[in-house]
C-alpha positions in Angstrom: 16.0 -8.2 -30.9 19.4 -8.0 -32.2 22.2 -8.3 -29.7 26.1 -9.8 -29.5 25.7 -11.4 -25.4 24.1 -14.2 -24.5 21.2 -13.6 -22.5 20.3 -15.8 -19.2 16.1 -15.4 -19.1 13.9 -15.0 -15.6 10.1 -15.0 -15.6 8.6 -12.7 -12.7 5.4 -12.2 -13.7 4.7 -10.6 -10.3 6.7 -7.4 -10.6 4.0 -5.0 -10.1 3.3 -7.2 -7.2 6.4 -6.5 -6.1 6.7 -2.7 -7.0 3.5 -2.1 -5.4 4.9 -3.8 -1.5 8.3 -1.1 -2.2 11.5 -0.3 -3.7 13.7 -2.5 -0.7 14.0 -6.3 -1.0 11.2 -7.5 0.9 12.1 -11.2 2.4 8.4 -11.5 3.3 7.2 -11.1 -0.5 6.2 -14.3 -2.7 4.6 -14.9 -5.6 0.9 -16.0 -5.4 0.0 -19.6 -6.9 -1.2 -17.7 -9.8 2.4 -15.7 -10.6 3.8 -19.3 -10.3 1.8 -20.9 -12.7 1.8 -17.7 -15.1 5.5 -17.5 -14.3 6.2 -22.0 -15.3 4.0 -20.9 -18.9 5.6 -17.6 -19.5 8.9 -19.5 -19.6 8.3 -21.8 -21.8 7.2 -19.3 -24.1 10.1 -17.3 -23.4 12.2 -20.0 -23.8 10.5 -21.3 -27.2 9.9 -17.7 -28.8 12.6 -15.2 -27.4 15.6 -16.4 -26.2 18.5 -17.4 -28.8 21.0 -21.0 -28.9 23.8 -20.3 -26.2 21.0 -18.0 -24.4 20.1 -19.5 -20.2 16.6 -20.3 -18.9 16.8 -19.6 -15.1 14.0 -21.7 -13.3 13.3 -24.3 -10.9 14.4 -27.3 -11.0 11.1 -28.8 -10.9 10.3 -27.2 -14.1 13.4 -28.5 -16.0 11.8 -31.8 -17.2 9.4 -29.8 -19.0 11.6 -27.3 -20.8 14.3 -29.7 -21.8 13.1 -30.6 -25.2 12.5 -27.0 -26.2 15.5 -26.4 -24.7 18.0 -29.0 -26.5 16.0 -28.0 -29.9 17.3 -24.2 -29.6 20.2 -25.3 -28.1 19.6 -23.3 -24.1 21.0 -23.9 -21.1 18.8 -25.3 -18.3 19.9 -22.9 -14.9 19.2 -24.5 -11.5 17.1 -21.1 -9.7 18.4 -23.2 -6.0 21.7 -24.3 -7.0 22.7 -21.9 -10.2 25.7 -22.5 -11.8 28.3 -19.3 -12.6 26.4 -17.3 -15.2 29.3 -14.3 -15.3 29.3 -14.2 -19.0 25.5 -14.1 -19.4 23.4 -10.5 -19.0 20.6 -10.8 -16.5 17.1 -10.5 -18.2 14.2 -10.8 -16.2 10.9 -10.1 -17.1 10.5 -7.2 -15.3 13.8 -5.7 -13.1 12.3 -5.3 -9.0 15.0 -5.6 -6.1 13.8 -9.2 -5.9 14.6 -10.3 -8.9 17.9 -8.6 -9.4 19.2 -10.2 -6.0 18.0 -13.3 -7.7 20.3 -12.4 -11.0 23.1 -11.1 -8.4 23.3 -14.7 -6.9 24.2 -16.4 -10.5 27.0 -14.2 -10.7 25.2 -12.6 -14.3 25.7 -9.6 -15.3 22.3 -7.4 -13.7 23.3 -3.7 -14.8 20.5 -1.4 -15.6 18.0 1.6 -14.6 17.5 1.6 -10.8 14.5 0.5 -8.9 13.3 3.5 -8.0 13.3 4.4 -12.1 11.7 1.1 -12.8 8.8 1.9 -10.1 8.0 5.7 -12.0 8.0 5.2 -15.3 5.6 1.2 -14.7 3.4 3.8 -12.6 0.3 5.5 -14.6 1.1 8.6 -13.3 3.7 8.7 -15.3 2.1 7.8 -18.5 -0.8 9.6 -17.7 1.5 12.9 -16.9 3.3 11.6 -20.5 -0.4 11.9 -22.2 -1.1 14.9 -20.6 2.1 16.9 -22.0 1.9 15.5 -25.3 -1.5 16.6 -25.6 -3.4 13.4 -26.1 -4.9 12.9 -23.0 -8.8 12.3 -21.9 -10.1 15.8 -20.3 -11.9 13.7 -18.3 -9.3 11.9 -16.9 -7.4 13.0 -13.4 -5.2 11.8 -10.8 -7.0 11.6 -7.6 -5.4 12.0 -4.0 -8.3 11.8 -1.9 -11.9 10.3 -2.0 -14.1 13.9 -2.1 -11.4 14.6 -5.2 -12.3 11.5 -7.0 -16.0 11.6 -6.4 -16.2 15.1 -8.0 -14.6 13.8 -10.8 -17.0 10.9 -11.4 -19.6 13.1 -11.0 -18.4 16.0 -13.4 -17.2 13.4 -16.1 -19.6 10.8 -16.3 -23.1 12.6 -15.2 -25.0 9.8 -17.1 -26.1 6.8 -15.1 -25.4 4.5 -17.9 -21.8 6.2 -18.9 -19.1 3.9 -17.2 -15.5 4.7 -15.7 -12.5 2.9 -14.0 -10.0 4.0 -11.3 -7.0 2.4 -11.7 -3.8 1.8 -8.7 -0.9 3.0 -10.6 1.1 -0.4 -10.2 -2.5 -2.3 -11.4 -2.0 -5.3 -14.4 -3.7 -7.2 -16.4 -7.1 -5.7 -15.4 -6.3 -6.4 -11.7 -5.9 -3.7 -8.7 -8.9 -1.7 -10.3 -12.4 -0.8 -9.7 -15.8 0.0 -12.8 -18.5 1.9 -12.1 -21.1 3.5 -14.1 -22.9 6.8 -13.1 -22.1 10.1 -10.9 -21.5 8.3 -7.7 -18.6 5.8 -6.8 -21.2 3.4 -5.3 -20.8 1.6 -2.3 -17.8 -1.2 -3.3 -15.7 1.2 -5.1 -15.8 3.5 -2.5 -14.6 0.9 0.0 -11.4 -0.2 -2.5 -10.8 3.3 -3.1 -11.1 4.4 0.5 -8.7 1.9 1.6 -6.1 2.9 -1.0 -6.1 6.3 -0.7 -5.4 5.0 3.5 -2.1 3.3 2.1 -1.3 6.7 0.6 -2.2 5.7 -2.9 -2.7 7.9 -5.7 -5.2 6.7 -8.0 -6.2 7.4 -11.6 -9.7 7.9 -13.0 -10.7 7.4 -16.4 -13.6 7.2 -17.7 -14.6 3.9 -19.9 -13.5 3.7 -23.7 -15.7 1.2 -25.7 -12.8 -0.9 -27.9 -12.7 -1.2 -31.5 -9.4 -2.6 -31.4 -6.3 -2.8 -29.3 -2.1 -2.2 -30.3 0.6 -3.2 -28.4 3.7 -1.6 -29.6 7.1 -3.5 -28.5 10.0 -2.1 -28.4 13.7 -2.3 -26.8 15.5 1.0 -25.7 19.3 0.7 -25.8 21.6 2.5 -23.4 21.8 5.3 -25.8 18.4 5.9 -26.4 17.8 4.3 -29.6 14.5 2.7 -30.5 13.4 -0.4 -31.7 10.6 -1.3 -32.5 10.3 -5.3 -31.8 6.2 -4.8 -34.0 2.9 -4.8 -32.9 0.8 -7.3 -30.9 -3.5 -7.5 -31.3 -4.4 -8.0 -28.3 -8.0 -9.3 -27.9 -10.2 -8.7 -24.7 -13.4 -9.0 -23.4 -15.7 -6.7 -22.3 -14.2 -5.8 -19.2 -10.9 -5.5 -20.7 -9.4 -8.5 -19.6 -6.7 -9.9 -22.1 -8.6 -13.1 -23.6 -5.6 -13.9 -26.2 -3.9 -12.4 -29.4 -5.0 -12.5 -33.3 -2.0 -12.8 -35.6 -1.8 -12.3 -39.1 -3.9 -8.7 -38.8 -1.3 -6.2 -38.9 -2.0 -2.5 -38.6 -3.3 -0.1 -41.1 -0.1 1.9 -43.0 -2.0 4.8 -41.6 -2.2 3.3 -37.9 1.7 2.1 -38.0 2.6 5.5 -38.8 0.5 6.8 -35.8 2.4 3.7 -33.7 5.7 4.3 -34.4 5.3 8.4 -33.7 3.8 7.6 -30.4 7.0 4.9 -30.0 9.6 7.3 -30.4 8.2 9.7 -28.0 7.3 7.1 -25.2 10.7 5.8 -25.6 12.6 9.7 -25.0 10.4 9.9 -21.9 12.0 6.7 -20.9 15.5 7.2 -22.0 14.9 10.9 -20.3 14.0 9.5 -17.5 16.5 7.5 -16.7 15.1 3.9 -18.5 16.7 1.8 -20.8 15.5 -2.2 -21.8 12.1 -3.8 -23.3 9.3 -2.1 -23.6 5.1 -2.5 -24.0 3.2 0.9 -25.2 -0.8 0.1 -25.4 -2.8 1.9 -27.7 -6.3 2.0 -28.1 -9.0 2.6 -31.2 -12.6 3.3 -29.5 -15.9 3.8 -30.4 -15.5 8.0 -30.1 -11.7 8.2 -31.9 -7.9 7.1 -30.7 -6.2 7.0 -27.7 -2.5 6.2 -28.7 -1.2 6.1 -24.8 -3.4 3.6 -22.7 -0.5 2.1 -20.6 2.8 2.3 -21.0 4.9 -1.2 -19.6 9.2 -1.0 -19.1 9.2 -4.4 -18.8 8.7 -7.5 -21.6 5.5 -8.1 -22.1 2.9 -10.9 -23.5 3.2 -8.8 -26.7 6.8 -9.9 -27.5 5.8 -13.2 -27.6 3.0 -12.7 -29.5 4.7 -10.7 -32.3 7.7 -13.4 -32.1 5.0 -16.3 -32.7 3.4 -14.4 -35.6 7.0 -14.4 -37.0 7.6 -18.0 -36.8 3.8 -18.8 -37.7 3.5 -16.5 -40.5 0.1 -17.0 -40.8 -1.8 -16.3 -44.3 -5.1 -15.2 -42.5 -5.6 -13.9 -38.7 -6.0 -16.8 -36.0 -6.0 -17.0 -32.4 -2.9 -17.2 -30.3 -2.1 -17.6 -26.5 1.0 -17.5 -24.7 -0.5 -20.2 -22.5 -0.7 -22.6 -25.2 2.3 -21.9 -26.9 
């Protein structure tokens, strides 16, 4: 990512969290144990992989000890997240921008200009990349955006009339496999119907798809500049089990020349639907090769995302044969 500022670096890996509880800062929100501990590893991968000498690693102070060799060797500054010193001549860039996070920015004094929260909250939604899909003509049939329980139960029914064919409903904020429910059959069954039920209460939309059986996943990066311009950052293979839950990455497999072609297309249209609507900054586009053809739109993320890191430590690796890779142990 080519740029002429010096960057100062924030790890919230809890911004859906935080989109999902509303657009105002919320003093009663916090992380949960499990955002801090994905929050201390993403930085250090950040910190090691993405960010540049002169760049800034906000974080606690606690987690100082362990970042300062990575960050004397690339030549970072260390930024106290209690007791930050004056970052005016740095750019704010968190992980994902939420009216939490950019207060946090605000108080260092960096600079924190960008789309507004309520842009950030529609185009992270599903909605949006499902409506996205849906013009450009490459969505599932199947697929719908349900308001109400009786709409989503004649969906399941309609689209998956085979006891053993399975579907999802997503929450339009849901990540990393989380705020979901599977099912198999023409009936939502007794435990999705209570998640749903209760989500549709809180005046949820939800989204039903039904299940894709992987051949392999893409995760386009990208950054969109203020202008609109694209670019593409590469393309992460991310690995998952069977329940699609992110297990790692495999570098050293790139895509197809056929499949980039296919990547890239899908890239510059995903990133005019941002820019159109308002959103400029990093980017994650999944894509998705299944067992009955291509689905180049699973999930589109205006954030960073795991995939940057894993493209950047494919670049430093340069690996002569595919091999594992994890953020965590990076």
């Amino acid at each position: 990512m080519n740029r002429l500022f010096s960057r100062l670096w924030y790890v919230n890996s809890e911004f859906e969290a935080e989109l999902a509880a509303g657009l105002a800062v919320n003093v009663r929100f916090r992380p949960r144990p499990i955002h801090e501990t994905l929050n201390q590893r993403l930085t250090h991968a950040v910190a090691s992989l993405l960010a540049e000498p002169d760049d800034g690693i906000l974080a606690p102070e606690a987690w100082h000890a362990d970042l300062a060799d990575i960050a004397a060797e690339r030549q970072l500054e260390l930024v106290s997240l209690e007791s930050p010193s004056d970052q005016s001549h740095r750019v704010f860039s968190p992980w994902g921008r939420t009216p939490r996070s950019l207060a946090i920015g605000t108080r260092t004094g960096a600079d924190v200009s960008g789309p507004p929260p309520e842009v950030i909250h529609r185009v992270n939604s599903k909605l949006f990349s499902h409506l996205l899909e849906r013009k450009l003509g490459v969505a599932d049939p199947r697929a719908a955006a349900c308001a109400t329980l009786d709409e989503l139960a004649r969906h399941v029914a309609a689209a998956c009339p085979d006891p053993k064919m399975k579907w999802v409903v997503k929450h339009r904020l849901g990540v990393a496999a989380r705020e979901r429910v599977l099912g198999r059959g023409p009936s939502l069954g007794h435990n999705a119907e209570t998640w749903c039920r209760a989500r549709f209460a809180e005046g949820e939309v939800l989204l039903f798809e039904p299940w894709l059986e992987v051949i392999r996943e893409y995760g386009t990066v990208m950054n969109i500049a203020d202008d609109g311009a694209i670019e593409v950052f590469g393309v992460s293979d991310v690995q998952t089990n069977g329940a699609g839950t992110a297990t790692g990455y495999l570098i050293g497999r790139p895509p197809t020349p056929e499949r980039m072609k296919d990547l890239l297309e899908i890239a510059d249209h995903v990133g005019a639907a941002l820019h159109r609507a308002g959103y400029h900054g990093p980017c994650g586009i999944d894509a998705l090769e299944h067992r009955d053809g291509w689905r180049p739109i699973l999930e589109i993320n205006a954030r960073l995302t795991v995939g940057f890191l894993a493209v950047a430590a494919e670049r430093r690796l340069n690996p002569t044969e595919p091999e594992q890779w994890s953020a965590v142990s990076s």
